[in-house]
MDAnalysis code that builds the backbone (N, CA, C; Angstrom):
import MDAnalysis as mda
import numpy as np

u = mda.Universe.empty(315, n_residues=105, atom_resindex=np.repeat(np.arange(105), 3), trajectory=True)
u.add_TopologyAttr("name", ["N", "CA", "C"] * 105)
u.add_TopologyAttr("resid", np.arange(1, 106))
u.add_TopologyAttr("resname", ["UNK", "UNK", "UNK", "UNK", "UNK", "UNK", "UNK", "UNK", "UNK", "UNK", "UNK", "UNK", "UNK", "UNK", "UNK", "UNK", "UNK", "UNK", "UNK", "UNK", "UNK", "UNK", "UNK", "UNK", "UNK", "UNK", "UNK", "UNK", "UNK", "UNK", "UNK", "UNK", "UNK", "UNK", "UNK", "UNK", "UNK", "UNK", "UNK", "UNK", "UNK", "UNK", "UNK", "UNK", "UNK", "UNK", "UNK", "UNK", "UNK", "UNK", "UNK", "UNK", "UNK", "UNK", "UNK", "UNK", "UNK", "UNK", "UNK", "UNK", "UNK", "UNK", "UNK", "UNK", "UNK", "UNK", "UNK", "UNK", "UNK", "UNK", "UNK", "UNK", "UNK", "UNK", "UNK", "UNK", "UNK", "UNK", "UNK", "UNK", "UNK", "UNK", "UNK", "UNK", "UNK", "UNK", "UNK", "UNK", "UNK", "UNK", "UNK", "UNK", "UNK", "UNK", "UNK", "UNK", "UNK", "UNK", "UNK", "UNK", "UNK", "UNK", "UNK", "UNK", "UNK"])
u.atoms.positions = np.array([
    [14.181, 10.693, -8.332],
    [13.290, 10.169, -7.304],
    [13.145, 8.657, -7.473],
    [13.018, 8.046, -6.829],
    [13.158, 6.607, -6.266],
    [11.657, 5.774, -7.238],
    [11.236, 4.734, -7.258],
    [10.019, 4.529, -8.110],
    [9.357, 4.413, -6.575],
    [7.901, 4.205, -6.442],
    [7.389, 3.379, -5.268],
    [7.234, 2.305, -4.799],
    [7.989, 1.120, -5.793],
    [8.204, -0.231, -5.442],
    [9.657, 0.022, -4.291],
    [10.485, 0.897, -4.761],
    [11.558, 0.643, -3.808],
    [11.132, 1.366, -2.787],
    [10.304, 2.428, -2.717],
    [10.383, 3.328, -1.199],
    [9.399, 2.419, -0.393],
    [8.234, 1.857, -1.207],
    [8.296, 0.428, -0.127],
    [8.850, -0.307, 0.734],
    [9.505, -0.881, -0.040],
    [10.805, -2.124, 0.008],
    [11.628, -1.279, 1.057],
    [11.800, -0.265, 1.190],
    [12.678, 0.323, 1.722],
    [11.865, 0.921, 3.570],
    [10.751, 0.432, 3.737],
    [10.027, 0.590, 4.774],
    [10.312, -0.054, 5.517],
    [10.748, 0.053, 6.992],
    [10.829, -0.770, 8.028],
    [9.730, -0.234, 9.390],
    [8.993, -1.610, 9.272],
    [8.006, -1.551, 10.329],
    [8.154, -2.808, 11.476],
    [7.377, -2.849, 12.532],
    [7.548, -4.177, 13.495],
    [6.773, -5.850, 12.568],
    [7.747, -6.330, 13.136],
    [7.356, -7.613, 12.110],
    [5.735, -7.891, 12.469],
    [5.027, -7.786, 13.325],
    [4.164, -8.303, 14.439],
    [2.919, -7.483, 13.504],
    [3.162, -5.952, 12.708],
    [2.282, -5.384, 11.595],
    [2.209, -5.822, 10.547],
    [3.162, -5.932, 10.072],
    [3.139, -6.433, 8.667],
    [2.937, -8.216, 8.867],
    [3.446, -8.914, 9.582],
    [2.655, -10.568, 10.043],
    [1.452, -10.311, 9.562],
    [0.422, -9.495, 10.619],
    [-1.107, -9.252, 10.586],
    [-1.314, -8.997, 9.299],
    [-0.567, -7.918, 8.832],
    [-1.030, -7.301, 7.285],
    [-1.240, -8.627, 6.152],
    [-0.434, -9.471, 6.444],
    [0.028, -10.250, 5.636],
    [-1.527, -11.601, 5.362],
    [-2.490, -11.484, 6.711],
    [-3.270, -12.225, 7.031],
    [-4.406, -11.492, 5.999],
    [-4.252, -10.007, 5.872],
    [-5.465, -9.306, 5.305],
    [-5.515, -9.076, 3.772],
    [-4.121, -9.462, 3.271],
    [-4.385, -9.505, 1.221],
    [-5.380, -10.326, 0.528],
    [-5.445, -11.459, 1.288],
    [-6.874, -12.154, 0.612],
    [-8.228, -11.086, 0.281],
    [-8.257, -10.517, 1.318],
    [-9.513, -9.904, 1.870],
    [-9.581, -8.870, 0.924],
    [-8.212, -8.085, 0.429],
    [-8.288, -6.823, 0.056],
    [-9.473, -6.801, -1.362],
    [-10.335, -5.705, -1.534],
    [-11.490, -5.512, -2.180],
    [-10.708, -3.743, -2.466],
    [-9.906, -3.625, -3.531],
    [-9.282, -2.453, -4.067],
    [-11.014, -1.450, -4.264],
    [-11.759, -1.815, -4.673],
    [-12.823, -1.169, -4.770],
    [-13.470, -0.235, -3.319],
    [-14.065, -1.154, -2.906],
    [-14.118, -1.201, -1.530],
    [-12.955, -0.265, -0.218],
    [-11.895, -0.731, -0.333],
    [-10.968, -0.667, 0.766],
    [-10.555, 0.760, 0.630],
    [-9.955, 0.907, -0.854],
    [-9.198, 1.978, -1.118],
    [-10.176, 3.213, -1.587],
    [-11.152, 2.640, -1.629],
    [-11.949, 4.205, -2.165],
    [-12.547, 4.514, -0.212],
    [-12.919, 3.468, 0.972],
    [-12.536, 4.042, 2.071],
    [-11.617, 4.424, 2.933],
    [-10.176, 4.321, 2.463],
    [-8.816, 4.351, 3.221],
    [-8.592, 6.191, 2.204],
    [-9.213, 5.850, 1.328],
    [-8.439, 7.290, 0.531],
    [-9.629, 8.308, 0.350],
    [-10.359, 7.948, 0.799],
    [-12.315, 8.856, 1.279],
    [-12.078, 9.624, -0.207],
    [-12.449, 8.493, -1.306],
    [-12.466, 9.233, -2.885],
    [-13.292, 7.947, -3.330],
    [-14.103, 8.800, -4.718],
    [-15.366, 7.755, -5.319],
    [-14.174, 6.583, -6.359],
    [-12.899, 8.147, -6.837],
    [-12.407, 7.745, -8.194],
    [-10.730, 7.178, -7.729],
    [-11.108, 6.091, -8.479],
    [-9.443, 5.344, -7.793],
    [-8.475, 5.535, -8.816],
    [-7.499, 6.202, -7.627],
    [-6.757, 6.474, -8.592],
    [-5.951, 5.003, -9.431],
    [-4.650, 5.587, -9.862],
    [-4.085, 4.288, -10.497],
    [-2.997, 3.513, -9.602],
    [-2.686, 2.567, -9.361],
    [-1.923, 1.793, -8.454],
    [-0.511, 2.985, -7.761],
    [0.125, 3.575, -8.901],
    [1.335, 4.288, -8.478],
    [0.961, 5.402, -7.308],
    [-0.067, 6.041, -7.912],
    [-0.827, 7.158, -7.261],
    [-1.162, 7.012, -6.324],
    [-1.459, 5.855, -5.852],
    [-2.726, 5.170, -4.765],
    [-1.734, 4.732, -3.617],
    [-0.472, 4.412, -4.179],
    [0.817, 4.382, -3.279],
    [1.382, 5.080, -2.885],
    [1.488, 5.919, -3.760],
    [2.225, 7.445, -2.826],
    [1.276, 7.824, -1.571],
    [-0.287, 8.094, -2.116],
    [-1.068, 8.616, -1.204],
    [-1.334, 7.471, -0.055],
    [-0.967, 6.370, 0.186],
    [-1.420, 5.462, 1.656],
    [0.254, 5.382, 2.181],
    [0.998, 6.013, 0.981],
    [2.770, 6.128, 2.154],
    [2.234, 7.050, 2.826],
    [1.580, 8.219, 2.517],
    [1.515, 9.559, 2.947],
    [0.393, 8.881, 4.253],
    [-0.444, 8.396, 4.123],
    [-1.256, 8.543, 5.377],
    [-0.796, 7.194, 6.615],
    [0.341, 6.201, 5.929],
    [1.221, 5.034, 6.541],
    [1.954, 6.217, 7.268],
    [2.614, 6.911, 6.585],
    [3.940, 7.342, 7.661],
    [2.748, 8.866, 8.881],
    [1.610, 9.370, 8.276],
    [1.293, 9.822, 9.964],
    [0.522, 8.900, 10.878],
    [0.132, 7.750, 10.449],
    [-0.197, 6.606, 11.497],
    [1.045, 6.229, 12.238],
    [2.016, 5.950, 11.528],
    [3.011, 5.247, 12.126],
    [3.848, 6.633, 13.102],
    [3.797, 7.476, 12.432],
    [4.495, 8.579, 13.413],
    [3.092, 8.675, 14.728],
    [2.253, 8.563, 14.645],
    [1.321, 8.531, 16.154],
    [1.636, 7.159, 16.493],
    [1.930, 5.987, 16.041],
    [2.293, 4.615, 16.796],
    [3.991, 5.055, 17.828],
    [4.803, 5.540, 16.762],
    [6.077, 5.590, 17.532],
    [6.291, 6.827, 18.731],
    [5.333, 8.283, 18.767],
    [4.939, 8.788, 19.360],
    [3.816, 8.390, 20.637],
    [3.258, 7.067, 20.481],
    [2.192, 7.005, 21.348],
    [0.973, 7.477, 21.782],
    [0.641, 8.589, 20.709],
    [-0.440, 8.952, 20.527],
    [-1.765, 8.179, 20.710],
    [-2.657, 8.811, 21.291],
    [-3.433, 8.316, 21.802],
    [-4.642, 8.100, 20.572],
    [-4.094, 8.568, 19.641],
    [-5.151, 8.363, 18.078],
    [-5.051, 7.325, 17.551],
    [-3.804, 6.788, 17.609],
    [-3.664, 5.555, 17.345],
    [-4.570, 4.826, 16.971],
    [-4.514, 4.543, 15.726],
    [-5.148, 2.832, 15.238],
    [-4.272, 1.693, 14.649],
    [-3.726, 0.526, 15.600],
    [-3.420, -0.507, 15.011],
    [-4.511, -1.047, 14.027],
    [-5.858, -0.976, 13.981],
    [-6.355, -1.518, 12.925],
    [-6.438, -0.898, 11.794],
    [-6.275, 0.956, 11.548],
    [-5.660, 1.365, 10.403],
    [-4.847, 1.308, 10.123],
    [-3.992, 1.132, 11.070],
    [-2.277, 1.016, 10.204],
    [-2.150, -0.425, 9.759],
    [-2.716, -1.380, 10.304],
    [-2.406, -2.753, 9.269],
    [-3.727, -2.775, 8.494],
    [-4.777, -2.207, 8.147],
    [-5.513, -1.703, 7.032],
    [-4.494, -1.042, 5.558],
    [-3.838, 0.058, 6.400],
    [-3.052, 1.250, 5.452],
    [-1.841, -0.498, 4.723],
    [-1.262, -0.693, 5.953],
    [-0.370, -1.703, 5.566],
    [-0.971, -3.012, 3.995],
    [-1.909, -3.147, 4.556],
    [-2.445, -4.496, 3.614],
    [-2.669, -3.782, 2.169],
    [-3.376, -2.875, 2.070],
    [-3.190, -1.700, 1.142],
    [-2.487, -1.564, 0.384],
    [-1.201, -0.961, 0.733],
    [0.097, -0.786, 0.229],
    [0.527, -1.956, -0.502],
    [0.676, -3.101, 0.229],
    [0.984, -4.517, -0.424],
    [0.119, -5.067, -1.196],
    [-1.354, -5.116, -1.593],
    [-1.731, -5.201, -2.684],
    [-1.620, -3.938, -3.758],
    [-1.772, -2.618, -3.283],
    [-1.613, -2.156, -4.707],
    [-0.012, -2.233, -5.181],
    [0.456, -2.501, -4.278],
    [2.371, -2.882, -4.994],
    [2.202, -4.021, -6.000],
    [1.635, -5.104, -5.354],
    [1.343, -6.386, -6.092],
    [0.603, -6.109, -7.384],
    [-0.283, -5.162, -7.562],
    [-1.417, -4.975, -8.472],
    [0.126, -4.164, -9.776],
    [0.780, -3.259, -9.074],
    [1.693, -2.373, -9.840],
    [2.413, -3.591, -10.404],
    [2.968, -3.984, -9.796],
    [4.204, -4.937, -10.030],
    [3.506, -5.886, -11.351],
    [2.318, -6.466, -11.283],
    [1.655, -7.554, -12.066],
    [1.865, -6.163, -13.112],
    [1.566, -5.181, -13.156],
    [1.071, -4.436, -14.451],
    [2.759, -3.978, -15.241],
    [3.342, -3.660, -14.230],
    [4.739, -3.556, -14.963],
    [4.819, -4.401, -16.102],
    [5.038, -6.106, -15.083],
    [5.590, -7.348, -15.857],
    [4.652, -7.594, -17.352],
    [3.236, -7.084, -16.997],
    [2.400, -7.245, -18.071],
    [2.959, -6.419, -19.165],
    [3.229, -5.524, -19.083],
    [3.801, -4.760, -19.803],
    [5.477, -4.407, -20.658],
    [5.932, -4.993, -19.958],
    [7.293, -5.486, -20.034],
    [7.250, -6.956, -21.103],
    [6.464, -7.649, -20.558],
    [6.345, -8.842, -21.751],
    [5.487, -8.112, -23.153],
    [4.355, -7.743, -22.956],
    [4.123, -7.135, -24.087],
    [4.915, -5.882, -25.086],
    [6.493, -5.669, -24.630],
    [7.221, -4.979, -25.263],
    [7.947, -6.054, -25.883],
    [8.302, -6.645, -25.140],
    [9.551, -7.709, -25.676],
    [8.903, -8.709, -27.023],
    [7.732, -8.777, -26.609],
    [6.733, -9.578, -27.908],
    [6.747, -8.738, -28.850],
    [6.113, -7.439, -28.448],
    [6.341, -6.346, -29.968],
    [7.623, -6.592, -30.663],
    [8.790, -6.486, -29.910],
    [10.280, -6.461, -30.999],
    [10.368, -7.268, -32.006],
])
């Protein structure tokens, strides 16, 4: 199975969402955002927290490309901004970790 940095990376959405998304990482409050995007007290850990907003990214986006009338552009570049900080949050913790191996040797 793929890690969740690449099934990211590997997402293609309209530039015009992810633009917007891109306006909302300042803002992101992981406390806040993700304990209301994932309706839970206990957050999970960055990897976890990614699988579960692919899972609720891809049925937003399947009602965007369907036209569904449920539609929320403001959850899906919510779900979007999301995704890209806890990637960012993963990614920082990798590298953190990755240097603190190479120091151990």
């Amino acid at each position: 199975m793929e890690d969740v940095l690449t099934q990211i990376s590997r997402l293609k959405r309209p530039t015009l969402l992810v633009r917007t998304a891109r306006h909302g990482i300042e803002d992101y409050n992981r406390l806040i955002h993700l304990r209301r995007l994932l309706k839970t007290d206990n957050l999970p850990s960055p990897g976890k927290a990614i699988l579960k907003l692919m899972e609720l990214e891809t049925i937003v986006d399947e009602q965007r490309t369907s036209k569904r009338a449920e539609y929320s552009v403001a959850r899906h570049v919510e779900l979007i901004v999301a995704l890209m900080c806890e990637a960012r949050i993963l990614k920082a913790s990798k590298a953190s970790r990755d240097r603190s191996m190479a120091n151990a040797r």
